[in-house]
N, C-alpha and C positions, 0 to 999 in steps of 0.2 A: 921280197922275202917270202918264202913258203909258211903255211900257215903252222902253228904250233897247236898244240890241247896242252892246257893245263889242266891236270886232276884233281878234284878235292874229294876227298872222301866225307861220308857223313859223319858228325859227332858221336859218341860213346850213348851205346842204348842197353839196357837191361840183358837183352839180348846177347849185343856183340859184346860185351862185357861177361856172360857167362859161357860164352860159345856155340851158344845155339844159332842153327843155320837158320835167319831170317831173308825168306827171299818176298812175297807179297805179303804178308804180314804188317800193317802199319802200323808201327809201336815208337811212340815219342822217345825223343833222346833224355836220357839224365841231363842232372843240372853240369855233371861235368864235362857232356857232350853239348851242352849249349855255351859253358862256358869257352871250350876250348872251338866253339864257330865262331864266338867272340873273339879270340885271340889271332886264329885265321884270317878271319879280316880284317884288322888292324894293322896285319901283316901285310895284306895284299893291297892295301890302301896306303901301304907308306915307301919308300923307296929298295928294289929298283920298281916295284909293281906298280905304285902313284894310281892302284884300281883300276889299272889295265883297261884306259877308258876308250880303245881303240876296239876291243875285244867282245863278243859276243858272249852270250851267257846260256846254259843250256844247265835243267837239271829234272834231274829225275822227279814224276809227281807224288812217290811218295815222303810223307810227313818228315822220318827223317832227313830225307835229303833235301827236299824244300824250307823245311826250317834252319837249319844248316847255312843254305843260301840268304835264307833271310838276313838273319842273326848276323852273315859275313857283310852285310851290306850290299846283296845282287840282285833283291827280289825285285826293283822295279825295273832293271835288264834285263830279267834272266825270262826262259820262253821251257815251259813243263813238254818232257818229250817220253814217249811211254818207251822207245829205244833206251833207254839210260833208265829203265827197273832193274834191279836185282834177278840173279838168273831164278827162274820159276822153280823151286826144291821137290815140289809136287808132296809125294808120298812124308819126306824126310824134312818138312817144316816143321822147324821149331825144335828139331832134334839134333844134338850136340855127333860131336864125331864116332865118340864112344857108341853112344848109342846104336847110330848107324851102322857102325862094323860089328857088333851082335847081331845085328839083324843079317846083316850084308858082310861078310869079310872079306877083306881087302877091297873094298867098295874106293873110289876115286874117282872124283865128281872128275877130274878134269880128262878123263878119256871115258870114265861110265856115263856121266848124265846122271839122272833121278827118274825113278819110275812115277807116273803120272806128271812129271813136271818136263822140263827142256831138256832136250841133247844138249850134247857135244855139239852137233852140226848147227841148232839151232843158235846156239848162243853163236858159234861162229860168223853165223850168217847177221847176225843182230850188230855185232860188235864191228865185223865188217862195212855194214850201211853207217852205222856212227865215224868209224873211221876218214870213208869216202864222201863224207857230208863236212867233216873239217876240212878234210885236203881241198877240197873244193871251193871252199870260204874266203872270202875276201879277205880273212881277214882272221888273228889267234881266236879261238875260243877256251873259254872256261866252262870245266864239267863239274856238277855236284851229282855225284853217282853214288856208288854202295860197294860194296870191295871185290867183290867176284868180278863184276862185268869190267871195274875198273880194271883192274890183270887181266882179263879178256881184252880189252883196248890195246894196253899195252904189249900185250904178245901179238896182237894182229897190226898193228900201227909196227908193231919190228918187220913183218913177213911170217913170223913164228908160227910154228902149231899152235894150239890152245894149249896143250900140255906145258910148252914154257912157261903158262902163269901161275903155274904149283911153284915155282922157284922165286916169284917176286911178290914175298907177302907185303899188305901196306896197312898200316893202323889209321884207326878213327881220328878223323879230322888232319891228316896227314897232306901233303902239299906236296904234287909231282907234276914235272916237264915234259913231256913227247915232241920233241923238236926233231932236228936236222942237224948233222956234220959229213964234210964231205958230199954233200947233196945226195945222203942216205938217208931214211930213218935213223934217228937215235932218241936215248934216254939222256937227258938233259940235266933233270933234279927225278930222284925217286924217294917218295916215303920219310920225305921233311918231316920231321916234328918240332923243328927248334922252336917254335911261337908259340908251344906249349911247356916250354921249360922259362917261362916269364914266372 
């Protein structure tokens, strides 16, 4: 069987909780982002996942995304890859949308880019090497990543422009599938939260 990614998104941070674009910025999760990595992995430790012990783990090295993985139960599987950071905001870190569009109107990360931080091509090219680092894998992997590059994945794991992942937003600590049907890419599970409605 062709290999699969699974997505986890990091827990609820001060940040993604008020909307501010955190791309390199390391800033700890609330207790309600560490609760709900707790809930995650409880999740993917019990059936059908049984902690996916056939599966590789990969996750981004920063704090949120690494404590996330912890908290889920991955950290002594899981291997920190600087490919699965948050896309670089540059200029526009830490600055919520609004913001942004007084400075910039009709500003849209996902065909502008950020000045001082990554393109468009750049994150493509980023998310592509992730891509073709799973398909290649012996074997499913699990990703603990940050929500941009995550929609990055998933529009480039379709064939998609980058611009498809303006249409597939996914919340904090959220639980999605990139698999196969028809020996195509497909979307499997997208944007799970059920293991936070405990």
């Amino acid at each position: 069987m062709a290999p699969r990614m699974l997505l986890a998104r990091h827990g609820q941070t001060e940040w993604s909780l008020s909307g501010r674009h955190t791309g390199r910025t390391d800033i700890a999760l609330l207790d309600e982002g560490r609760r709900g990595a707790k809930l995650l992995g409880e999740r993917l430790h019990r059936s059908p996942w049984n902690g996916v012990p056939d599966a590789g783990v990969l996750t981004s090295p920063l704090v949120r995304a690494s404590e996330t993985c912890a908290l889920a139960g991955f950290a002594d599987r899981a291997e920190e890859w600087d490919g699965l950071l948050e896309w670089n905001y540059g200029a526009y870190e830490g600055l919520t949308p609004a913001e942004i569009q007084s400075i910039r109107p009709g500003w849209f990360i996902w065909r502008d880019g950020v000045p001082g931080g990554e393109s468009v091509a750049d994150i493509t090219a980023r998310a592509d090497e992730v891509v073709e680092r799973v398909r290649t894998a012996d074997r499913d992997v699990l990703v603990f990543a940050h929500g941009h590059i995550l929609r990055a994945l998933a529009a480039r794991w379709l064939g998609y422009d980058l611009t498809f992942a303006a249409r597939i937003r996914l919340a904090p600590t959220s639980l999605s599938l990139l698999g196969w049907a028809y020996d195509a890419p497909a979307v499997e599970r997208w944007n799970d939260t059920g293991h936070l409605e405990l």
